[in-house]
DRENZA-743149 format. One record per residue: y negated, x, z of N, C-alpha, C in turn; residue in three letters. Coordinates in steps of 0.001 Angstrom, whole numbers, plus 500000, padded with zeros to 6 digits. Example, Ala and Ser with C-alpha at 12.3 -4.5 7.8 and 13.67 -1.06 7.14 Angstrom:
! DRENZA-743149
505690513190507800504500512300507800503300513200507800Ala
502250512850507080501060513670507140499970512900507870Ser
This chain:
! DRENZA-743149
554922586275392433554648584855392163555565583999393040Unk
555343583104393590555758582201394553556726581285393728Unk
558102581118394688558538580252393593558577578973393691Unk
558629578220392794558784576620393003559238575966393470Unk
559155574874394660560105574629395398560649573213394533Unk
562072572922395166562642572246394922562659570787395200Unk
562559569694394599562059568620395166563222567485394777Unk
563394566010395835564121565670394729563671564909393989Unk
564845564241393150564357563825391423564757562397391978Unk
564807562017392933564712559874393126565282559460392546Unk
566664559959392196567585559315391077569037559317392506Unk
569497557933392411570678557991392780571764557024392056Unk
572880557617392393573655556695391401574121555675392097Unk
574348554762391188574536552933391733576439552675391448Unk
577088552866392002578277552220391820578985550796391595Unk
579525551050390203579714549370389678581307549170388706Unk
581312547661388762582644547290388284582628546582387081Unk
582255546689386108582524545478385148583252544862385058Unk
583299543373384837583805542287384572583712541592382896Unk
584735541210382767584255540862381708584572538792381539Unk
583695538371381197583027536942381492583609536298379895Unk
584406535327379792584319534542378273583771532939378130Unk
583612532858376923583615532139376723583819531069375044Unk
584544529947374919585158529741374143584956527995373970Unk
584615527673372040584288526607371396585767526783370483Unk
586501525486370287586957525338369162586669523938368555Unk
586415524357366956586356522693366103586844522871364807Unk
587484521567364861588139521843363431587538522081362119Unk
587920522596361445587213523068360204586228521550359247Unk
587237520245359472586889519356358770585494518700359390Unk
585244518815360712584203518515361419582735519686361098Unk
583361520841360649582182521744360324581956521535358798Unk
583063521500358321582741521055356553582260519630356219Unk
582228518483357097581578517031356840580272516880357775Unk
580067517842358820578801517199359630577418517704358614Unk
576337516607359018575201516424358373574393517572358843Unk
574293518540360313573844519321360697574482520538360809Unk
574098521641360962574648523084360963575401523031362334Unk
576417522812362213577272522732363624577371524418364038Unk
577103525267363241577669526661363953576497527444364179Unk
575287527003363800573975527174364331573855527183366351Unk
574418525487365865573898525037367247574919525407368277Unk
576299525680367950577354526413368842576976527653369286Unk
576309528542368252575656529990368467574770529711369528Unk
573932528492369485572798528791370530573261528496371981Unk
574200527359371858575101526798372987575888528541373897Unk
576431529616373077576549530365373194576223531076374064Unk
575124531629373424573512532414373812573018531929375019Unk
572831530877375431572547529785376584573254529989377725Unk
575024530052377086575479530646378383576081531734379297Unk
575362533125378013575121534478378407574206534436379032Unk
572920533332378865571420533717379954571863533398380985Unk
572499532014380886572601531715382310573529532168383063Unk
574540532657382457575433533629383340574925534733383943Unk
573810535510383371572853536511383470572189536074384836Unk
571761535125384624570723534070385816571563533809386884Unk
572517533240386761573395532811388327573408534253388917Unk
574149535322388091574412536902388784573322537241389861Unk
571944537052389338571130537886389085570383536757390520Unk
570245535853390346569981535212391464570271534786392564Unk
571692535666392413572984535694393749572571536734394693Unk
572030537963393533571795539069394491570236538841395287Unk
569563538252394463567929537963395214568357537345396494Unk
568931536178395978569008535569397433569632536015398515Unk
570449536884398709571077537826399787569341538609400334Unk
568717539085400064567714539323400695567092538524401558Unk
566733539499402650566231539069403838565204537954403637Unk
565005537015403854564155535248403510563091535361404420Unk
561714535365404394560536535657404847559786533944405098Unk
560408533178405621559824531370406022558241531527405527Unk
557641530802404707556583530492404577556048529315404322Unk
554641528262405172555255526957405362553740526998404757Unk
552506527750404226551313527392404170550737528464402946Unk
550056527862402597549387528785400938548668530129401705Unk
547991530043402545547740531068403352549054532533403800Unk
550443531716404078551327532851404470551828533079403013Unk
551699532351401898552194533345400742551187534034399802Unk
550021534073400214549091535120399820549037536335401144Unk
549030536511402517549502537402403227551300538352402984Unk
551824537623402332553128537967402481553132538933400888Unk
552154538021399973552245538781398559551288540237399155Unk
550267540300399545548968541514400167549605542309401249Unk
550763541763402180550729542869403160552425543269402826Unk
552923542789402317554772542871402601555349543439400917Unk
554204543524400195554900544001398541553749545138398195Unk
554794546591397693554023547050397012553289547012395548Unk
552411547570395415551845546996394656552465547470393049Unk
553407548543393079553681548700392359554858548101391652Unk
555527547061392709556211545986392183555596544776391881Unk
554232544467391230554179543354391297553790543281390031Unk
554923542786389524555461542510387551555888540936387334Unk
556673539678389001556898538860388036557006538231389054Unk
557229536218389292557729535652389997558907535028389547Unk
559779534576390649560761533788390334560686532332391232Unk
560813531250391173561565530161391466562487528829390699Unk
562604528333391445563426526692390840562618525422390567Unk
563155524733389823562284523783389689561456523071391129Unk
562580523293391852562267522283393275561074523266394228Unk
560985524769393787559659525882394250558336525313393088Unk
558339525326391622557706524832390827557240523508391474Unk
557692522481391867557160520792392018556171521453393588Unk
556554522170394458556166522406395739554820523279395384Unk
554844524635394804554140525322394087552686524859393324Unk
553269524283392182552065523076391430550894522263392191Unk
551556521950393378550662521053394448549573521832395083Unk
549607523258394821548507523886396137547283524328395766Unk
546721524635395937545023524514395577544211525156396487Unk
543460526297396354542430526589397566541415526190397746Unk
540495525882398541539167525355398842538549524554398434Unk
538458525423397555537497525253395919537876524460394955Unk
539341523436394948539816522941394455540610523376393427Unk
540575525079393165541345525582391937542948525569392426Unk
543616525098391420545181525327391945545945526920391580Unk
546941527567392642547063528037392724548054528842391648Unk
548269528013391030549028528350389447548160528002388231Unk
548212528752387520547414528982386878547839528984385364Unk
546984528227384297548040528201382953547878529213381981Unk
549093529524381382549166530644380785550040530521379481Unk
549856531135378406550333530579377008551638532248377467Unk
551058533239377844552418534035377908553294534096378758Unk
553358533597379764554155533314380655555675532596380607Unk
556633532727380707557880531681380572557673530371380635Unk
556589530251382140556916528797382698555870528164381804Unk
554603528679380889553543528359381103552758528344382188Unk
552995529382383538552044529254384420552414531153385061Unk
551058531024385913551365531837386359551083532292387988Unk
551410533265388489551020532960390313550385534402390636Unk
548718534814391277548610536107391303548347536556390092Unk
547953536018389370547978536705387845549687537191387685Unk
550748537264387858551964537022387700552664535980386759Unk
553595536286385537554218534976384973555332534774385786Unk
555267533508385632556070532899386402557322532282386329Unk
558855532796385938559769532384385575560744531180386318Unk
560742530041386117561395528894386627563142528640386202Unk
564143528692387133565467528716387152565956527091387213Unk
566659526888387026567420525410386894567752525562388417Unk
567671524390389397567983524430390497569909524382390681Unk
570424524566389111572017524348389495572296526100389715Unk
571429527049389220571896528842389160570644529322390303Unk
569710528827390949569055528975391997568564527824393512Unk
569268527786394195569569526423395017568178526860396175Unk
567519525885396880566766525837398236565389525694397166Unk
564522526359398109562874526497397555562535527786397951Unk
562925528757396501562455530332397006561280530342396096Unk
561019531510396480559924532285395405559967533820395667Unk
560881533886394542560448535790394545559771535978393906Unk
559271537186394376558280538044393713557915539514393510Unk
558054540336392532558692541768392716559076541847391295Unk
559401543215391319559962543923390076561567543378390058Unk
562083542715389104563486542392388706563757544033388188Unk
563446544689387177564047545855386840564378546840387739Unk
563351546882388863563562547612390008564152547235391231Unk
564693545911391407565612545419392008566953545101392007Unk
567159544820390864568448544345390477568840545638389294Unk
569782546017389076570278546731387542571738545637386929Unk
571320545643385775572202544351384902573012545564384413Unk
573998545683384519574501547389383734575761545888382594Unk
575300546319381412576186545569380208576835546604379294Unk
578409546651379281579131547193378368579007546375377102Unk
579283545045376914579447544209375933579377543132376031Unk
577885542744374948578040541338375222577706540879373307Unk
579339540504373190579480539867371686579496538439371939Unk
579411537802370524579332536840369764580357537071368539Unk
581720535793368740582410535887367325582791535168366724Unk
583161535344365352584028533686364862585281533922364211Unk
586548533106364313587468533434363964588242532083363645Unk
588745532415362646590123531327361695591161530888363294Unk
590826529707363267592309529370364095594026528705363147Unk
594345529293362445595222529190361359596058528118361624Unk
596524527531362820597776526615363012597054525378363397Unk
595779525169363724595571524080363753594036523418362636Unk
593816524433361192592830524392360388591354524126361326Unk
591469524868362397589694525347363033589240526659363152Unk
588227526777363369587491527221363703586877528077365130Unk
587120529253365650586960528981367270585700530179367413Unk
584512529854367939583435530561368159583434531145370287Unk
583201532384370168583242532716371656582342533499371677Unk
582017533543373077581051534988373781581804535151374586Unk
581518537109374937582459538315375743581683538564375820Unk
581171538865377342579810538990378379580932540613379041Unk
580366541515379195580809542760379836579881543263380678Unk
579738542999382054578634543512382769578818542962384396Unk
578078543797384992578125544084386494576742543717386940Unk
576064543222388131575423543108388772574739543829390359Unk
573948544889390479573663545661391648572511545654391731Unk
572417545194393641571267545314394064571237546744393928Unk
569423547262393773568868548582393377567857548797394974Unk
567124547824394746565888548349395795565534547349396200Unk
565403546636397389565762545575398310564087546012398326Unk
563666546650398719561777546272398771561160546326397714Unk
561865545959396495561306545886395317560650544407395074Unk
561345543291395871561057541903395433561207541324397008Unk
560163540173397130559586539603398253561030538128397919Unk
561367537790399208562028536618399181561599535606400001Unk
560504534931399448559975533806400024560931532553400455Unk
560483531794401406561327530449401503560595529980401713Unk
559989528507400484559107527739400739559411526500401448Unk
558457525671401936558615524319402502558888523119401216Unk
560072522345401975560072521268400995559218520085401055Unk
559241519597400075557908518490399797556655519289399458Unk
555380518249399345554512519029398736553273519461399913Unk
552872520448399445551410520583400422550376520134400860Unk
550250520240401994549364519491403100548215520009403089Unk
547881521634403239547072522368402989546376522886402016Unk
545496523659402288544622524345401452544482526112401891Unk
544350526664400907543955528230401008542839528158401395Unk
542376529239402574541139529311403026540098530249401872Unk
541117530903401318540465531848400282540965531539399025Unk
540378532237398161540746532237396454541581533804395871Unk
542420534345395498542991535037395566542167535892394057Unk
């Protein structure tokens, strides 16, 4: 019997550093025991808010180091999505508000616009049949548009990411924090397309309907 040959297993290991990221609320106890609203509700979410977006700046530091592909016409970002991405990365888009306002404007032929609305999507829209996730232009700067697998591009590797609350005894408060533990590595650089769109809005039209 012939024996099996050996193949490899597409696993390599990614080398990384954790960091660990804080962050920190204090209020005095008398301000949480007299306010009319759940003050430690809304600190929790204040929190939470800035684990995503710490998540988001990381994570959109490494996209943008990828090689930037100029695209000035609705035509080169339907060639660039068909000839330059496999197909087996195509799970999500990314841009900024200032790609969204540029984006929104384009339309092929036929008058259909090229985003499309969608109740599951982040943005409410979507690109390619793609949802379409929109970044605050302060954690994603220019007019990109990626597009590609995030899981297969980037790896978020997280030791710890708490939420706590604790007695501040000498001054009768209160002090709520997040401890973010995690590293950021590019994985697979042809996993996600790095568009650079034109600023202002579009002039053109798609010759086709996608």
């Amino acid at each position: 019997m012939a024996a099996i040959p050996e193949t490899g297993n597409g696993i390599d290991g990614v080398k990384y550093e954790v960091k660990t990221r804080t962050g920190k609320i204090i209020l005095s106890n008398e301000i949480l025991d007299d306010s009319a609203v759940d003050l430690s509700s809304i600190i929790s979410d204040q929190l939470k808010r800035l684990v995503l977006n710490t998540n988001n700046a990381q994570i959109s530091t490494i996209l943008s180091g990828l090689t930037a592909t100029p695209v000035t016409t609705m035509d080169d970002i339907i060639k660039a999505y068909d000839g330059k991405l496999d197909p087996n990365f195509k799970e999500i888009a990314v841009t900024n508000m200032t790609g969204l306002a540029y984006l929104d404007t384009l339309k092929y032929e036929d008058g259909h616009f090229m985003l499309m609305d969608s109740v599951s999507s982040p943005s409410g829209k979507t690109i390619f049949g793609l949802p379409l996730l929109v970044l605050n232009d302060k954690f994603l700067a220019g007019t990109p548009l990626f597009i590609g697998s995030l899981r297969e591009a980037v790896a978020v590797i997280t030791r710890n990411n708490l939420e706590i609350k604790y007695d501040v005894f000498d001054n009768y408060g209160t002090a709520f924090a997040a401890i973010l533990r995690t590293d950021y590595q590019l994985l697979n650089p042809d996993a996600m397309l790095n568009l650079t769109l034109p600023a202002g809005t579009a002039t053109t039209k798609a010759s086709t309907k996608k």
